[in-house]
C-alpha positions in Angstrom: 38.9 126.4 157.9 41.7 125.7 155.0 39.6 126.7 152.0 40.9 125.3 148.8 38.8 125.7 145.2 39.4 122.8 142.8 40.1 123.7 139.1 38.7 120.6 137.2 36.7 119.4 134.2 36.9 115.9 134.4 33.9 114.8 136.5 35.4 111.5 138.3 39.1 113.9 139.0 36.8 116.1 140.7 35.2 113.9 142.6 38.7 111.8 144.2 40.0 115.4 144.4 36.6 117.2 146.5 36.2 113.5 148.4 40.4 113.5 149.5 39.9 117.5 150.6 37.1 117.1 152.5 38.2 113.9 154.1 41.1 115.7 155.3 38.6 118.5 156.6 39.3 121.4 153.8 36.5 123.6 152.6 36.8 122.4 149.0 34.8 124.2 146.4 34.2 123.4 142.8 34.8 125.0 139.2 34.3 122.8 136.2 36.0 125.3 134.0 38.3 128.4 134.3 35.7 130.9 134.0 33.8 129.8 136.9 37.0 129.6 138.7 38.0 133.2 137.8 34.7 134.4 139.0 35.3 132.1 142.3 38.6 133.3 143.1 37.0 136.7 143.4 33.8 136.1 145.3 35.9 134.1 148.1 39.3 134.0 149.2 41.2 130.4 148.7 43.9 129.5 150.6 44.9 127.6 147.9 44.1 126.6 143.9 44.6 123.0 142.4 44.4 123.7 139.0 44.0 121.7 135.9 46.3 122.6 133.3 44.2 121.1 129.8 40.9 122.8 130.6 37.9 123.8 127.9 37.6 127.4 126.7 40.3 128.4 128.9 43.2 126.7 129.7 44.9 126.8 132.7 48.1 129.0 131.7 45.6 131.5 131.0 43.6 131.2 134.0 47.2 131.5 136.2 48.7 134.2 134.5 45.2 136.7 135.3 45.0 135.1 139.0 49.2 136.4 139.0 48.5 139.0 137.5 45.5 140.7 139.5 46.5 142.5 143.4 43.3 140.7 144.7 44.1 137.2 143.5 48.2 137.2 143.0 49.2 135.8 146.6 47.0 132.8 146.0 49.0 129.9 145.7 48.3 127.7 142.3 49.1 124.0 141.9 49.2 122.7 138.8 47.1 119.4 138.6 47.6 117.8 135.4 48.1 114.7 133.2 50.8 116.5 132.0 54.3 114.9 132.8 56.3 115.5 130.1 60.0 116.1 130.6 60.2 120.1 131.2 56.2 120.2 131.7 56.7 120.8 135.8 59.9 123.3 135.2 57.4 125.0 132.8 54.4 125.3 134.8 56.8 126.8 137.9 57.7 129.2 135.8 54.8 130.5 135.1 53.9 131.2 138.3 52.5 128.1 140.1 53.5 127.3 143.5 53.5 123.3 142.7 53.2 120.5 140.4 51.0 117.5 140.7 50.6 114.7 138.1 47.8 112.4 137.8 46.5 110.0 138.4 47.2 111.3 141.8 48.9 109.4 144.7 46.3 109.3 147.1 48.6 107.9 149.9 50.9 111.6 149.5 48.3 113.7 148.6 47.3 115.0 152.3 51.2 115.5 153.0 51.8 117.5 149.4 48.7 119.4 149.6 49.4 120.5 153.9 53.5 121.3 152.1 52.1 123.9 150.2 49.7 125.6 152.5 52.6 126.0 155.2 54.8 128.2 152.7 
């Protein structure tokens, strides 16, 4: 089974996000912050990351660039799930290292076909 860990602090995000995974049959596990997601990301392997970009403590730049840079976590692919969508805020977030860019609120009606896009590369 696809497992995918969600990267989100905003309780209600998490909640469309965990409920559209599993309806979709994913193995969706939850971190409300970017600590508990770096611990996560070394406990089990993902086949894929949605992470929030504004996140407390830690945001997610940092949390991307030390799941990039570690051998164990580096292949994972990252999408950046954010209310960012700012001209040059995808660009920027690509070029940091994640494999995608989602905006919210999120399209529900693509979000099956965008999220199955990037687990096929």
């Amino acid at each position: 089974m696809t497992k995918i860990l969600v990267v989100e602090d905003n309780p209600m995000n998490m909640e469309l996000v965990v409920d559209l995974l599993e309806s979709y049959g994913y193995d969706s596990t939850k971190a409300e912050n970017g600590e508990v997601a770096l611990e996560m990301v070394k406990e089990k392997a993902f086949d894929l990351v949605l992470l929030d970009m504004q996140l407390p403590k830690m945001d997610g730049t940092d949390v991307l660039r030390i799941i990039k840079d570690d051998q164990q976590t580096k292949d994972i692919p990252v999408i950046a799930l954010t209310a960012h969508s700012m001209r040059g805020d995808e660009e920027k977030f690509l070029n940091a290292g994640c494999a995608g860019y989602m905006s919210k609120p999120i399209d529900i009606h693509k979000f099956k076909e965008i999220i199955d896009g990037y687990l096929k590369q």
